[in-house]
C-alpha distance (Angstrom), angle and dihedral (degrees) to the residues before:
residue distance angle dihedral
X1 . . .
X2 3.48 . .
X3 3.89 120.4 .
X4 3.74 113.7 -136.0
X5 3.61 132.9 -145.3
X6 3.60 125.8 -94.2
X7 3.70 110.9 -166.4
X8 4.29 110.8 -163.1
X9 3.87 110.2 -161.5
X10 3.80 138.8 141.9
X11 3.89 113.1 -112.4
X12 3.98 108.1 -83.9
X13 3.68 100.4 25.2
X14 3.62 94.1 116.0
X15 4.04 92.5 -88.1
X16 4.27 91.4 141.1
X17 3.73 92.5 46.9
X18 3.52 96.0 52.3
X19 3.69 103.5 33.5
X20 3.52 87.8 52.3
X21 3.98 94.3 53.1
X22 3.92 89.8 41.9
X23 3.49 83.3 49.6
X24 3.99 93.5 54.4
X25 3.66 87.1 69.3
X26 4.02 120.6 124.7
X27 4.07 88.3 -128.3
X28 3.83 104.3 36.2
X29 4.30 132.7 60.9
X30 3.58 108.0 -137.8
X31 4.11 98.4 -148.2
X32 4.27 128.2 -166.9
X33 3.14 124.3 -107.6
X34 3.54 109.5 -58.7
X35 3.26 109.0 171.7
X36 3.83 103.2 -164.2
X37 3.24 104.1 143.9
X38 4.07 97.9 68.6
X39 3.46 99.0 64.5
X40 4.30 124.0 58.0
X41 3.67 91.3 -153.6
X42 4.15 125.9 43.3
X43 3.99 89.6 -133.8
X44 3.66 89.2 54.7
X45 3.60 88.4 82.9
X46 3.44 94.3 50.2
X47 3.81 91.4 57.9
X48 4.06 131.7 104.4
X49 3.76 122.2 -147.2
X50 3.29 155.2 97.8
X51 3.54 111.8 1.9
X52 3.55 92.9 5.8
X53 3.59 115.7 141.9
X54 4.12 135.6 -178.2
X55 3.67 95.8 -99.8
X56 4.29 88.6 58.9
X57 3.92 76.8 66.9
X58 3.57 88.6 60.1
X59 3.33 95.2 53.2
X60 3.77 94.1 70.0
X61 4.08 90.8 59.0
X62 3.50 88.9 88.1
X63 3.78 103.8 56.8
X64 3.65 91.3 43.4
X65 4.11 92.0 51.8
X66 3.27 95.5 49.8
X67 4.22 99.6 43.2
X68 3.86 83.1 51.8
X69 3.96 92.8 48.8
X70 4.02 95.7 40.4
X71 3.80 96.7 45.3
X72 3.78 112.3 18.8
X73 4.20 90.7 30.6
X74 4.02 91.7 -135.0
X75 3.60 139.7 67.8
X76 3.49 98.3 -136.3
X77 3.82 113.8 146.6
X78 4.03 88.3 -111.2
X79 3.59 83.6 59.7
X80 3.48 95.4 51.4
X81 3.83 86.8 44.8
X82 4.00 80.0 61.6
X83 4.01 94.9 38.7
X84 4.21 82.6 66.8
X85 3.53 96.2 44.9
X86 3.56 87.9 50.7
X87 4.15 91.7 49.0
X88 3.91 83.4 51.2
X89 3.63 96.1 56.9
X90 3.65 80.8 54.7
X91 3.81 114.3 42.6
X92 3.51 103.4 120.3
X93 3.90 96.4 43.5
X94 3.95 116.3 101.1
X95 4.04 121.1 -97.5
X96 4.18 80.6 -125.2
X97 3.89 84.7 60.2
X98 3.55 98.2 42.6
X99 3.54 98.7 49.9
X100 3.83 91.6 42.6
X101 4.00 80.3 61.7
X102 3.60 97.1 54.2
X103 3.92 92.4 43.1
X104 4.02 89.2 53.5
X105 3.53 87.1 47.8
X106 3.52 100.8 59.6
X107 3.92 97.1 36.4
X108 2.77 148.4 171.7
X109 4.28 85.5 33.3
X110 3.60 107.4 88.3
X111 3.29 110.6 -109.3
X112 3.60 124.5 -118.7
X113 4.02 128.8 -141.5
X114 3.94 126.3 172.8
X115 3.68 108.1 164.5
X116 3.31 111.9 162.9
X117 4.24 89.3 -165.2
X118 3.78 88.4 69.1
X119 3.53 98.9 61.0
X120 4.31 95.9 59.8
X121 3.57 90.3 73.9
X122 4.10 130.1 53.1
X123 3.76 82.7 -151.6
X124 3.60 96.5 64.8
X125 3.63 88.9 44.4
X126 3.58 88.9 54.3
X127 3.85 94.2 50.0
X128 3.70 93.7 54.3
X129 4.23 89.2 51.4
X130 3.25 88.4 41.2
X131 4.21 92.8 55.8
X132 4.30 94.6 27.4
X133 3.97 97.7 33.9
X134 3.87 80.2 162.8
X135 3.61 104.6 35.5
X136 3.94 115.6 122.4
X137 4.30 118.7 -105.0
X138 3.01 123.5 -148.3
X139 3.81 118.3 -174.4
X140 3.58 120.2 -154.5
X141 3.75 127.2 -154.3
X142 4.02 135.8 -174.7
X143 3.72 120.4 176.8
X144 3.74 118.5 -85.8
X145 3.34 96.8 -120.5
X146 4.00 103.4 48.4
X147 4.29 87.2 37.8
X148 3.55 89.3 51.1
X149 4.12 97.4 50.4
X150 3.83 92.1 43.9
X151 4.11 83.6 51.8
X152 3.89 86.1 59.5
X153 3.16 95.1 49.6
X154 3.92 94.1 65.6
X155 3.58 109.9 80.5
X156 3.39 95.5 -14.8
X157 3.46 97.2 -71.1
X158 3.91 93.6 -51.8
X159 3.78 83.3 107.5
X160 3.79 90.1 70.7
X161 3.71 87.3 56.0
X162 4.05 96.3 69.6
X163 3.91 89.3 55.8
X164 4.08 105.2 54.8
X165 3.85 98.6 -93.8
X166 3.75 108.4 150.9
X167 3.64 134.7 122.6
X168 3.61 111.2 -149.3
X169 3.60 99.5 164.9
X170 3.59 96.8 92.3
X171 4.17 138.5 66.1
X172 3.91 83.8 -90.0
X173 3.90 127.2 29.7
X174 3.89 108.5 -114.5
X175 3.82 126.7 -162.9
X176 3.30 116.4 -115.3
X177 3.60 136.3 174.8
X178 4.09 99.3 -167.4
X179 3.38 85.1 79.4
X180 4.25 100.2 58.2
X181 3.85 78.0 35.4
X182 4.05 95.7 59.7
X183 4.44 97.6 34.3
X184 3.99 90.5 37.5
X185 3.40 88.4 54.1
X186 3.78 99.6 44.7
X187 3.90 85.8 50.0
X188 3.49 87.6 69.8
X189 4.00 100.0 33.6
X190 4.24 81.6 58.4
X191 3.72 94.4 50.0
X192 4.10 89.2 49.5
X193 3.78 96.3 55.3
X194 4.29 86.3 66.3
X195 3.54 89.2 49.9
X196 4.18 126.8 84.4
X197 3.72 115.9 -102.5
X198 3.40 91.9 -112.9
X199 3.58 104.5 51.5
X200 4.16 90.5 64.3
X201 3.52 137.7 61.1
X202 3.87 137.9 172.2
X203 3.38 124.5 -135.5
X204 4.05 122.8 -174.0
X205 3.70 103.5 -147.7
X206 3.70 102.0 -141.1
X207 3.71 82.2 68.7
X208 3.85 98.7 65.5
X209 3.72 82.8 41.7
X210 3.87 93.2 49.6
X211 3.62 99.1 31.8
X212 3.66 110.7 16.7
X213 3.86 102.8 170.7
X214 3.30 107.4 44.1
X215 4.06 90.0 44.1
X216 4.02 91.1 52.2
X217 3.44 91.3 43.4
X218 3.59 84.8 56.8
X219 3.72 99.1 46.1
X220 4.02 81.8 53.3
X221 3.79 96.4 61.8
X222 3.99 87.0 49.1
X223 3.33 86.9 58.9
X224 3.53 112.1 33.2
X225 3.60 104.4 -117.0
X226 4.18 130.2 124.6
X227 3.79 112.1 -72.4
X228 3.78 86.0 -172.1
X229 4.46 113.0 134.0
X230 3.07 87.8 -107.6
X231 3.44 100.7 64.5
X232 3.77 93.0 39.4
X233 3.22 89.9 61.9
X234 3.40 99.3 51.3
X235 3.93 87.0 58.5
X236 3.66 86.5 57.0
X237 3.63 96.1 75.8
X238 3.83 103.3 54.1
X239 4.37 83.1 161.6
X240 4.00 84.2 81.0
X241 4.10 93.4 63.8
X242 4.29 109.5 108.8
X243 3.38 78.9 -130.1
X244 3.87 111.3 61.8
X245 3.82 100.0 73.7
X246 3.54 130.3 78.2
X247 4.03 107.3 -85.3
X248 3.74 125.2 -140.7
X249 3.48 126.2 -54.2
X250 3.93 92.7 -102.8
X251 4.46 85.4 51.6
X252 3.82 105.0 22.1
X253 3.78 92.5 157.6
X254 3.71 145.8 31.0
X255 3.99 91.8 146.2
X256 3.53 141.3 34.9
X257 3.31 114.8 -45.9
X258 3.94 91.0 -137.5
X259 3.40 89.2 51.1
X260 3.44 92.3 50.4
X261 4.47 95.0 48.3
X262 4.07 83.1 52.7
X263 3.94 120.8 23.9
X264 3.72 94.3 169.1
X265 3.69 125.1 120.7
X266 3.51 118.8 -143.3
X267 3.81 125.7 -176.6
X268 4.08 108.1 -118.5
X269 3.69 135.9 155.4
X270 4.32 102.8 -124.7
X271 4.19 105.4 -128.1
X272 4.15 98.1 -131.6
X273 3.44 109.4 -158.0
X274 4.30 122.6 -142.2
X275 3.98 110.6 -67.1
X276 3.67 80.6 -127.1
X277 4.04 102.2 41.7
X278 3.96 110.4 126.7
X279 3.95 113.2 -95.8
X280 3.07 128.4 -106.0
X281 3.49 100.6 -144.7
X282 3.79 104.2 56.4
X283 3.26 138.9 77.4
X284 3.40 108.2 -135.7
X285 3.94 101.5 43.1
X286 3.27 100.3 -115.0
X287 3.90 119.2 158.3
X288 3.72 131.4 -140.1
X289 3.47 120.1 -53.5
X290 3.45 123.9 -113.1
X291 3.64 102.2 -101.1
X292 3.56 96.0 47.9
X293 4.11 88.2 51.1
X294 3.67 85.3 57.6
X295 3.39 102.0 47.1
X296 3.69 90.7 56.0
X297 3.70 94.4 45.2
X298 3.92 83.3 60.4
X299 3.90 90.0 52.5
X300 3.83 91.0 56.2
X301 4.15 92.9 -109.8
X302 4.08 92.6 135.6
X303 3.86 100.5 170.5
């Protein structure tokens, strides 16, 4: 059976853009935003409650996309119509079921999943080891700095909220999305020390932006598909994915809503800013704390 692709990533660190190219390759299915692997039950996602907000909603875009593209070959909003009725029939199945029926169904391509969601919890890290102990990782990094002003930017700021990042060590709490950016992160660092060398692989984003041919011809290799041109270019043109336009009224979603206004790739080199520059985003001036410094040090960001 084919393995598929798991790829680990804060929110804003490039995870649509290069899903979607990885996705544009002849032997893999680049798939939404599933997000599977945060609920136990299928139904759970279709629940209201406590803590519940509108953007949960959004979370379901995704499945229902890409059950109308797989099995009904549009996303029409009929076939979304079918997508739920297909969900229903399957409410009290797990997410690590569910997505192991989408993966069989578009096999042998390797599927693809980049939901952000699953890395804010060890436990849905855990589930999707637990279901894919031999699945390939991929961990995805963007500098702290850059990540952290693009997470402002959503919602101003209140997106940072949903993902534990205040400072309350001051007079006044602050937001501030170093700290998501640091704990996210070592979420997924802890999860890759149980799994075999090579199964995982890091990837600095500001490489594929920088360099994208020789970085996706690495990420090929890693997983054993064709690094050939022609396939590389294919990958170029993530804009050609069903899944990087705006869906149907009744799905809109199921990726980044950027992502979804501009699909295009184009080449650039990322300007990092100093590890130690003042941010942006707070008050006070303050820089990056230590531990976040470090941690980026050890992903090879050295500005």
């Amino acid at each position: 059976m084919t393995q598929p692709l798991f790829i680990l990533a804060l929110p804003r660190s490039y995870t649509s853009l290069i899903a979607g190219m990885l996705g544009q390759h002849p032997q893999t299915y680049g798939l939404p935003e599933l997000n599977l692997f945060t609920v136990e039950r299928l139904i759970e996602m279709w629940q209201d409650g406590k803590g519940k907000t509108a953007f949960v909603r959004f979370q379901r875009h995704g499945i229902l996309r890409a059950v109308a593209e797989i099995f009904a070959g549009e996303q029409s909003s009929n076939a979304i119509t079918m997508a739920n009725h297909w969900v229903a029939a399957r409410q009290n199945r797990s997410g690590m079921e569910v997505f192991r029926e989408l993966a069989t169904a578009v096999a042998p391509l390797m599927a693809i999943d980049k939901s952000p969601a699953h890395v804010v919890s060890p436990i849905y890290l855990e589930r999707i080891y637990a279901a894919y102990p031999n699945a390939f990782f991929m961990h995805l990094t963007r500098h702290p700095i850059n990540q952290g002003n693009s997470v402002m930017q959503i919602q101003e700021g209140n997106y940072a909220l949903s993902v534990n990042s205040i400072d309350y060590s001051g007079n006044e709490a602050i937001v501030d999305p170093q700290i998501a950016w640091h704990d996210i992160n070592l979420n997924i660092m802890e999860l890759l020390e149980k799994v075999p060398q090579k199964q995982k692989l890091h990837v600095r984003g500001e490489d594929v932006m920088s360099d994208p041919l020789t970085e996706l011809a690495r990420i090929c290799r890693w997983l054993g598909l064709r690094d050939d041109i022609e396939a590389l270019e294919d990958m170029l043109h993530p804009e050609l994915s069903p899944f990087s336009r705006v869906g149907p009224l009744n799905a809109l979603f199921g990726n980044d809503p950027n992502f979804l206004r501009n699909p295009v790739f184009e080449p650039h080199i990322p300007k990092q800013p100093s590890l130690r520059a003042p941010l942006p985003w707070r008050p006070d001036g303050a820089a990056l704390r230590p531990e976040v410094q470090h941690m980026a040090l050890e992903f090879g960001y050295t500005h």
